[in-house]
C-alpha positions, 0 to 999 in steps of 0.5 A: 508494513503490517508491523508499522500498521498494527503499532500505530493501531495498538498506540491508537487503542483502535476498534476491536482486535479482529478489526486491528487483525484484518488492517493489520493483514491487509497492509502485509499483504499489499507490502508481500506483492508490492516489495517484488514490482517495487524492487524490479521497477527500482533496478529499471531506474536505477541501472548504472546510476550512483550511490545517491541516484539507487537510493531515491530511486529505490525510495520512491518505487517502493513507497508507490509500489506499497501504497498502489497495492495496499490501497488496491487492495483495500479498494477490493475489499470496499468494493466487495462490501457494497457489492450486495447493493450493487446493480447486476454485473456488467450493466451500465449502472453497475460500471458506474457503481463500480468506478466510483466506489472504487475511486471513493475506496482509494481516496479514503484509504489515502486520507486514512490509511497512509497515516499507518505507515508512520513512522514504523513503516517510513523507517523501514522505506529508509532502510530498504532504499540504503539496502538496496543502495548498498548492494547496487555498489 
């Protein structure tokens, strides 16, 4: 998923290289801790199911696994950023500084940044889904 992001930002002549270097970072980064939550939920769903069946399901829970953990990630690192002009830990208005910048970080990295896992990354999804498919045979 790091490779699928820094493609489409070199093809989209994006930002400065450190900046590409950071995104690119961030998205290995949420693809390493998703791949392992993504392939046990998928061996859950897909226990003694057929061909097709280990497919979708392998399809589906590391996609969400990916995308859950990158935009976590990426709601961390929103959020630590606007921290400075936060209010003090733990009080009332901080709570709600916090809730709704992270919400914010999610949806703005849904609308921007699930573009960068087309279509390098969507290829990838394919093949991890019959690779796994295959082994459950």
């Amino acid at each position: 998923m790091g490779a699928s992001a820094l493609v489409t930002l070199l093809l989209d002549d994006w930002e400065t290289p450190a900046k590409i270097r950071i995104v690119t970072m961030l998205f290995a980064a949420g693809a390493a801790l998703a791949f392992p939550i993504g392939l046990f939920a998928t061996r859950l769903v897909s226990q003694g199911r057929r061909w097709e069946v280990a497919f979708a399901a392998a399809f589906v829970c590391l996609a969400a696994a990916t995308i859950g953990l990158t935009g976590g990630l990426f709601a961390l690192q929103y959020r630590s950023y606007y921290a400075e002009w936060h209010a003090p830990a733990f009080t009332r208005t901080w709570v709600l500084q916090f809730v709704f910048t992270t919400l914010i970080a999610l949806y703005q990295f849904v609308v921007l940044g699930i573009r960068l896992y087309f279509p390098v990354g969507f290829i990838a999804l394919f093949a991890a889904g019959v690779w796994f498919a295959r082994q459950r045979r």
